[in-house]
C-alpha positions as CSV (number, residue, x, y, z in Angstrom):
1,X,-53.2,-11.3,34.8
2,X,-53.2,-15.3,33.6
3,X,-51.5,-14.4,30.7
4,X,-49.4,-11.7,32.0
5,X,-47.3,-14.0,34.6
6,X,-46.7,-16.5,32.1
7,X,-45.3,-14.0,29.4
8,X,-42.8,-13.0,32.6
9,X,-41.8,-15.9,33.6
10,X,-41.3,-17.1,29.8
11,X,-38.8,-13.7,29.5
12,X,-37.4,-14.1,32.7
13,X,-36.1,-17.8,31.4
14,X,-35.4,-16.9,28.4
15,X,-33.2,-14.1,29.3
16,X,-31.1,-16.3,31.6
17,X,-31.2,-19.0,29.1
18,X,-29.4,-16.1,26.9
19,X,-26.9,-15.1,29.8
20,X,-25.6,-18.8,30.6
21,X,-24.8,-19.2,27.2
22,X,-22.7,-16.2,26.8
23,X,-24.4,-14.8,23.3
24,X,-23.3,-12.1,21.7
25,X,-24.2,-9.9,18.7
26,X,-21.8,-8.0,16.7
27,X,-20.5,-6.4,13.4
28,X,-19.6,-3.8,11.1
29,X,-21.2,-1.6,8.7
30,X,-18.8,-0.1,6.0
31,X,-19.0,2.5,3.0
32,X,-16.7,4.3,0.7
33,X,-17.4,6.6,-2.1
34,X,-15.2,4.4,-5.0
35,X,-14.2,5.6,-8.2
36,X,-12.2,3.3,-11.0
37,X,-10.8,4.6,-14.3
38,X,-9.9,2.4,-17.5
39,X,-9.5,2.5,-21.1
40,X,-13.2,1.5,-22.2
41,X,-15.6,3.1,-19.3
42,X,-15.1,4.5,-15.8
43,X,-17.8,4.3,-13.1
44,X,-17.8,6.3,-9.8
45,X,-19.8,4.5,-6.9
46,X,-20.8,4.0,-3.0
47,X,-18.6,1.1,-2.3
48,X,-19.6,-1.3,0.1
49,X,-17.1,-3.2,2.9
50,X,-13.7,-1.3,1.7
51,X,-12.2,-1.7,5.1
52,X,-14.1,-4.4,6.3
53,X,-17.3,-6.1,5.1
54,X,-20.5,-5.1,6.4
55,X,-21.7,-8.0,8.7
56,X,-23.8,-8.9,11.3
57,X,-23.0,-11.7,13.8
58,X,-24.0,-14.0,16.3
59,X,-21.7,-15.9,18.3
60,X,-22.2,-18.1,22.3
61,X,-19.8,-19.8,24.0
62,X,-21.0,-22.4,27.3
63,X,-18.9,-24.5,29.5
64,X,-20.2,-28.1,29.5
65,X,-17.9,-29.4,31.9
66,X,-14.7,-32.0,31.9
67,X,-12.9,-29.2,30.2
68,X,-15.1,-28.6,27.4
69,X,-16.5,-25.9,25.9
70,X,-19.1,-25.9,23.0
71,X,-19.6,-22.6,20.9
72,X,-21.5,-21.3,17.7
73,X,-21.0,-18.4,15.4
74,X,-23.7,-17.4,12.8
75,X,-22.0,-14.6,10.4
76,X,-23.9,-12.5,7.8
77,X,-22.6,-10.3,4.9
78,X,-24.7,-7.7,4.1
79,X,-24.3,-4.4,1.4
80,X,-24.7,-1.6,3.2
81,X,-25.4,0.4,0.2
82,X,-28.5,-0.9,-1.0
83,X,-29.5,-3.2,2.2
84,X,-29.1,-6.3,-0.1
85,X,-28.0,-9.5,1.7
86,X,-25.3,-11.6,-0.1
87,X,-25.5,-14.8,-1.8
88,X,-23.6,-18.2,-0.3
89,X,-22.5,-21.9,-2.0
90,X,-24.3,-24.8,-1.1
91,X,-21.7,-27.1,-2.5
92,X,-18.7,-25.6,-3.0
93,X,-19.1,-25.5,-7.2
94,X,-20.4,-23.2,-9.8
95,X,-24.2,-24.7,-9.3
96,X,-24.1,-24.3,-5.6
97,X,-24.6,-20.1,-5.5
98,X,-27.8,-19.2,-3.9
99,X,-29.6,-16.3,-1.7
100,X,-28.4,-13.2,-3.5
101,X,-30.2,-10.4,-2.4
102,X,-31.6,-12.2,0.6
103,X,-30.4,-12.9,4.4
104,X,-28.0,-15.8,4.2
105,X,-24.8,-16.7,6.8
106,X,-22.8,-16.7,4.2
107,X,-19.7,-15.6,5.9
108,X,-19.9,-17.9,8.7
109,X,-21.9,-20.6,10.2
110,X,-20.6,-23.0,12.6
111,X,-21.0,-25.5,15.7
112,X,-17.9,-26.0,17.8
113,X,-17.0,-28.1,20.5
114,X,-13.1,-28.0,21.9
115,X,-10.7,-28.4,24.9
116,X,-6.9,-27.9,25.8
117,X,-6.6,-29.9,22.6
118,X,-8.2,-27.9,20.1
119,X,-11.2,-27.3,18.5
120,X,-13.4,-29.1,16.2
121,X,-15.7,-26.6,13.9
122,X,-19.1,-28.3,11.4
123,X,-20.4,-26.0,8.9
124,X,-19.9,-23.4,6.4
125,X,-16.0,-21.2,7.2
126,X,-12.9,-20.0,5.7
127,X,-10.5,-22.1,4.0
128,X,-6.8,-22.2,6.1
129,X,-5.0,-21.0,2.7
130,X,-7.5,-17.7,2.2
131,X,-6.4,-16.9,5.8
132,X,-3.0,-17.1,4.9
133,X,-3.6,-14.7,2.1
134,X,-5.5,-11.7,4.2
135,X,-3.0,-12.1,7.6
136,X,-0.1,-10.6,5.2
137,X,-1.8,-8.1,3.0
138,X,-2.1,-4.4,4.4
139,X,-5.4,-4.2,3.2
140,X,-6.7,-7.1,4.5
141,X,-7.6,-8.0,1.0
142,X,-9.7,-5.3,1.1
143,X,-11.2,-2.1,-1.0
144,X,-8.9,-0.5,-3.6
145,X,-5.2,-1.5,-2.3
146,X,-6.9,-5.4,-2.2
147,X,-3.7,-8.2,-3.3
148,X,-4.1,-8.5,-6.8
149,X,-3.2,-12.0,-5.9
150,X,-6.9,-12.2,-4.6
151,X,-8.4,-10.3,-7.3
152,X,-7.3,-12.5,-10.3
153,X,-7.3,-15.6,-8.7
154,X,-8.2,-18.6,-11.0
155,X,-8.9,-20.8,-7.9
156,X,-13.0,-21.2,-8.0
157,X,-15.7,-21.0,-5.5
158,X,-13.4,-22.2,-2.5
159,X,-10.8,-19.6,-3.0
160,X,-12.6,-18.1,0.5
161,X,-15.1,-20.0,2.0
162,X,-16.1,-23.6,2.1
163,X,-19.9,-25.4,3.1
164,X,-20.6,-28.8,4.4
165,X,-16.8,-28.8,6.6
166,X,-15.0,-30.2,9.0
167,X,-11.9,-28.2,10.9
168,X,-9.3,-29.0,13.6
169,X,-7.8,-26.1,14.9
170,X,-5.2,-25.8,17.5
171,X,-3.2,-22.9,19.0
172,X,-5.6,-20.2,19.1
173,X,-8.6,-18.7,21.2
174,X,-12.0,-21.1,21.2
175,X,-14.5,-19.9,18.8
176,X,-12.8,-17.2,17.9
177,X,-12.8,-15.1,14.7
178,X,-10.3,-16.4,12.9
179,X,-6.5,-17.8,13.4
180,X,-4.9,-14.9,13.0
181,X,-6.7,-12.7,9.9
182,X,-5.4,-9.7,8.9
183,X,-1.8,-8.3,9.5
184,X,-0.7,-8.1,13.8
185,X,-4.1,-10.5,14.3
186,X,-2.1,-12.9,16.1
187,X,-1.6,-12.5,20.0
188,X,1.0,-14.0,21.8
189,X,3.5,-16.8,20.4
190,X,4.2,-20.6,19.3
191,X,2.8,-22.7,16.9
192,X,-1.2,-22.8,15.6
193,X,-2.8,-25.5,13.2
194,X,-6.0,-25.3,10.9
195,X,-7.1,-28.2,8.9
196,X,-9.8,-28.3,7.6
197,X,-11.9,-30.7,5.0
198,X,-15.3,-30.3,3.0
199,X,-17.5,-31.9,1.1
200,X,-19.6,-31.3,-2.2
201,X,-22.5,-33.6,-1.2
202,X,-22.8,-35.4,-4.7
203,X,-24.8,-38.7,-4.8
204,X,-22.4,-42.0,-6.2
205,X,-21.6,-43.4,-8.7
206,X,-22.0,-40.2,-11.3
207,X,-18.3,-38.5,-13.0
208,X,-19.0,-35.5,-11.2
209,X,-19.4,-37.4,-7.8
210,X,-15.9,-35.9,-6.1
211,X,-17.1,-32.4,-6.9
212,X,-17.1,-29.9,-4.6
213,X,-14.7,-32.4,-1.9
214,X,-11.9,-30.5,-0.9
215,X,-8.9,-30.1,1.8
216,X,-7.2,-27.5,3.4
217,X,-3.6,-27.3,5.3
218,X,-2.7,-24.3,7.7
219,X,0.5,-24.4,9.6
220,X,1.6,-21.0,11.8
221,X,5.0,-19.9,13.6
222,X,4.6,-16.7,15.9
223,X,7.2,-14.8,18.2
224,X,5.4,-12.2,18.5
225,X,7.4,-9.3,16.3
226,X,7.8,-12.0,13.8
227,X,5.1,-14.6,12.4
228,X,5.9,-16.9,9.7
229,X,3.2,-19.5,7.8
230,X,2.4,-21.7,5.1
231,X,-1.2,-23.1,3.7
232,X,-2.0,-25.8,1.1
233,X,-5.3,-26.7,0.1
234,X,-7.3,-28.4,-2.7
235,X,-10.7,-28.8,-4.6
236,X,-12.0,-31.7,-6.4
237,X,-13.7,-31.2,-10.1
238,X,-14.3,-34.0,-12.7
239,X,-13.5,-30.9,-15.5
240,X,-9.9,-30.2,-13.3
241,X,-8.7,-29.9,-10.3
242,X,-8.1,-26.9,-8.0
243,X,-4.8,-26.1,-6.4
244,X,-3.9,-23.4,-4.2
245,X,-0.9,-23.0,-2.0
246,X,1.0,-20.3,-0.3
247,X,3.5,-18.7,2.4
248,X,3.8,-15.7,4.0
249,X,5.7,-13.9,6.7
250,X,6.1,-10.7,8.6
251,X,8.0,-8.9,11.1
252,X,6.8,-5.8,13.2
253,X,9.9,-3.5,13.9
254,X,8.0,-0.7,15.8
255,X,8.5,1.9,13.3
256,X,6.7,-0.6,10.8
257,X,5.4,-3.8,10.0
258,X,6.5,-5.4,6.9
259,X,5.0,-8.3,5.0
260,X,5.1,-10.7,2.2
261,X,3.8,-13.7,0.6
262,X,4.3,-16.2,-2.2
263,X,1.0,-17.9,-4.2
264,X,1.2,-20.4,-6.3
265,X,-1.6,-22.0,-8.1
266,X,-3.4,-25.0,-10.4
267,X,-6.5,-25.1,-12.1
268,X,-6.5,-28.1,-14.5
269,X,-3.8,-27.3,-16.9
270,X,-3.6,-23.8,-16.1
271,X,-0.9,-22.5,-13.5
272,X,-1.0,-19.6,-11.7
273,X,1.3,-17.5,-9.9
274,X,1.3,-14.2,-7.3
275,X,3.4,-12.7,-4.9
276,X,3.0,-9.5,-2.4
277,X,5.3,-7.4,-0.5
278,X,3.9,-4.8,1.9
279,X,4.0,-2.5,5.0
280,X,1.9,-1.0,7.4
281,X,3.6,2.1,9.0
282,X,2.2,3.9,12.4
283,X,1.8,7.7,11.5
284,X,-0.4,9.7,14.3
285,X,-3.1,8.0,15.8
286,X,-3.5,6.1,12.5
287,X,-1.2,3.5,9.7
288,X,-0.2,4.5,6.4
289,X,-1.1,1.0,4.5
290,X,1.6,0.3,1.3
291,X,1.4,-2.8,-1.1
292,X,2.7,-3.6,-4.3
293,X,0.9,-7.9,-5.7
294,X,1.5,-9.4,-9.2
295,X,-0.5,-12.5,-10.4
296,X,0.1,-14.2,-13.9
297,X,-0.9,-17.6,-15.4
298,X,0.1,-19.3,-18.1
299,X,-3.6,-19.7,-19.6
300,X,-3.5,-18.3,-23.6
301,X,-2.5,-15.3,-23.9
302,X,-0.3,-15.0,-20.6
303,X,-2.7,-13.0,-18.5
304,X,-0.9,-11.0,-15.3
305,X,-1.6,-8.1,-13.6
306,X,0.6,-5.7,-11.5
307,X,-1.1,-3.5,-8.7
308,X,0.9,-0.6,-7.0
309,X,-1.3,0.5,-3.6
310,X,-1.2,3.5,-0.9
311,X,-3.4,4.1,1.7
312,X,-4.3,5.5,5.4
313,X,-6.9,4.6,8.1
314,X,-7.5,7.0,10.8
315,X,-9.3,6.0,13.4
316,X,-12.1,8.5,15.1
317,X,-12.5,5.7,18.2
318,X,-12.5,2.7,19.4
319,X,-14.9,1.5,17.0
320,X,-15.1,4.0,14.0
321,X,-12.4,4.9,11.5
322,X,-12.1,6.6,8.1
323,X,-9.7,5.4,5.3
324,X,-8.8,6.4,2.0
325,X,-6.5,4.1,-0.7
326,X,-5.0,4.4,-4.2
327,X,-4.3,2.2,-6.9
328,X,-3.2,1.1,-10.1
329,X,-3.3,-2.1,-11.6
330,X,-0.9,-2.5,-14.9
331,X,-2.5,-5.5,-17.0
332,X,0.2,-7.5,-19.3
333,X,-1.1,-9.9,-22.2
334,X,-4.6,-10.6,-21.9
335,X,-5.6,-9.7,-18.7
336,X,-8.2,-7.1,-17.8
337,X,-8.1,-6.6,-14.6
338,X,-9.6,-3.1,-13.1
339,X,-10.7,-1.1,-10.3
340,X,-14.0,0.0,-8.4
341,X,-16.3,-1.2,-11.4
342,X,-14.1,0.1,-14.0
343,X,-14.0,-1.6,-17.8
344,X,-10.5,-1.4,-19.1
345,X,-9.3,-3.6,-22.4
346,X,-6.5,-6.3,-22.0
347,X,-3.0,-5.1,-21.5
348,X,-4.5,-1.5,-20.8
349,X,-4.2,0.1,-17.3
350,X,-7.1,1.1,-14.5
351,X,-7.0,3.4,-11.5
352,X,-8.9,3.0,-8.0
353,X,-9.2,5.5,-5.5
354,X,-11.6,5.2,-2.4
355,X,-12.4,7.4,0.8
356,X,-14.8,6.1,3.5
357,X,-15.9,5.4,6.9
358,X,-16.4,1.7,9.1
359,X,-18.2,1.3,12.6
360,X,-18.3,-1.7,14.6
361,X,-20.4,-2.2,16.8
């Protein structure tokens, strides 16, 4: 009995501790059964997060008075396949990879405080310009329709996420999952700002000391129907810098939402750029998902690939949906860009076809 009160009373506070603080736990789990095609091998597979990645989450919100709120959100990728965790970047460079195959938040992983005047976010998020790529792609950058734009990006290990930040938000919900992300994921109307700056945590005095620092610039316009933004953000290296930049818009008619954006980028000497136009169209209870993306550089051998992509998500509920897509990715000079684990030589094609099934919970 001594020790059974005690272990009550320690659950009873604990589990209002866990009330007050408004904790939830969330996320998705997402197959596909993939197949890619190209002209040196093909390879069929069970694809993981083709829809949306497989995550799991942990987010709280808690009002600490004068206005204020304070918030946390601890985000981790997982592949669903093979029950592998995914690997994260210390320091935003090539060195910094770590955790593959073990439980990291590598998506997400946050402190927040923030009032009427915004919020400030410390830790590990995504960069404002990679937000600005997913809001105006129908596949959310996603599975086999994915903007090539994203696929054969030259821009490094920010191109998504960045560690060791700093980010001012303004204009959208506190703690929320992202501003905007992915095509009709803004709500309501007026203006929203992300900035956002990181560090690479390099001691002094070395020629690699700036490595890793970085900056990103997030500007959005909503009306509701019609959403219009731009992003600019960049990387420090002592072997070149990173550039990357875009703008994007879309308007929802009813019938069907179009979309487009414009990418352009810099990695030392190299130039890049991309460019997507797309739709999503309401057919039954589900969308049919359309998108053609190019992306070229001028690196040797003029490297650009062309991706034509059809698709349709169906949803089953609430929280479950099935989805199929189709691609094909036309490579120019000496690119080799292919599909769904597919080998394909430069300037030879590739095809991608998936079909599978996401729950939320």
């Amino acid at each position: 009995m001594k020790t059974l009160v005690p272990a009550v009373l320690a659950a009873s506070l604990a589990g209002t501790a866990f009330a007050q603080s408004n904790v939830s736990v969330f996320g998705a789990v997402d197959l596909a059964v993939a197949r890619g095609t190209g002209s040196i091998s093909n390879e069929s597979q069970l694809a993981n997060g083709y829809l949306a990645a497989s995550r799991i989450a942990f987010k709280g919100t808690e009002d600490i008075g004068s206005g204020l709120k304070a918030g946390f959100w601890l985000e981790s990728g997982f592949n669903a396949d093979t029950g592998t965790g995914q690997s994260t970047n210390t320091n935003n460079q090539p060195t910094g990879v770590v955790g593959g195959g073990g439980f990291t938040f590598n998506r997400r992983s946050h402190i927040s405080v923030g009032g009427d005047w915004g919020e400030i976010r410390l830790g590990r998020d995504f960069v404002p310009q990679y937000l600005n790529m997913a809001d105006f792609d129908p596949f959310d950058l996603s599975g086999s329709g994915g903007s090539q734009v994203l696929n054969s990006a030259i821009t490094g290990p920010t191109l998504v996420r960045a560690s060791n930040s700093i980010s001012y938000l303004y204009g959208h919900g506190f703690n929320a999952a992202a501003v905007g992300y992915g095509p009709g994921g803004f709500s309501g109307s007026g203006f929203q700002f992300h900035a956002m700056y990181y560090m690479g945590e390099n001691p002094s005095g070395t020629e690699t000391s700036k490595d890793g620092n970085g900056y990103g610039l997030r500007a959005i316009y909503s009306t509701g129907n019609l959403t219009m933004s731009g992003a600019v953000g960049r990387t420090f290296y002592a072997v070149g810098n990173v550039r990357q930049n875009n703008a994007g818009a879309s308007y929802d008619f009813g019938v069907v939402q179009v979309m487009g954006m414009y990418e352009w980028d810099e990695k030392g000497p190299v130039n890049a750029r991309g460019w997507l136009v797309g739709a999503r169209i309401p057919a039954g209870v589900g969308a049919i998902r359309v998108a053609y993306s190019r992306y070229g550089t001028d690196a040797a051998g003029s490297p650009a690939a062309k991706k034509w992509a059809l698709g349709y998500v169906y949803p089953l509920s609430k929280r479950t949906a099935l989805y199929t897509a189709a691609a094909h990715v036309t490579n120019e000079g000496a690119s080799a860009s292919a599909l769904n684990g597919a080998v394909t030589a430069p300037g030879k094609s590739s095809n991608g076809f998936d079909f599978g099934i996401r729950h939320n919970f």
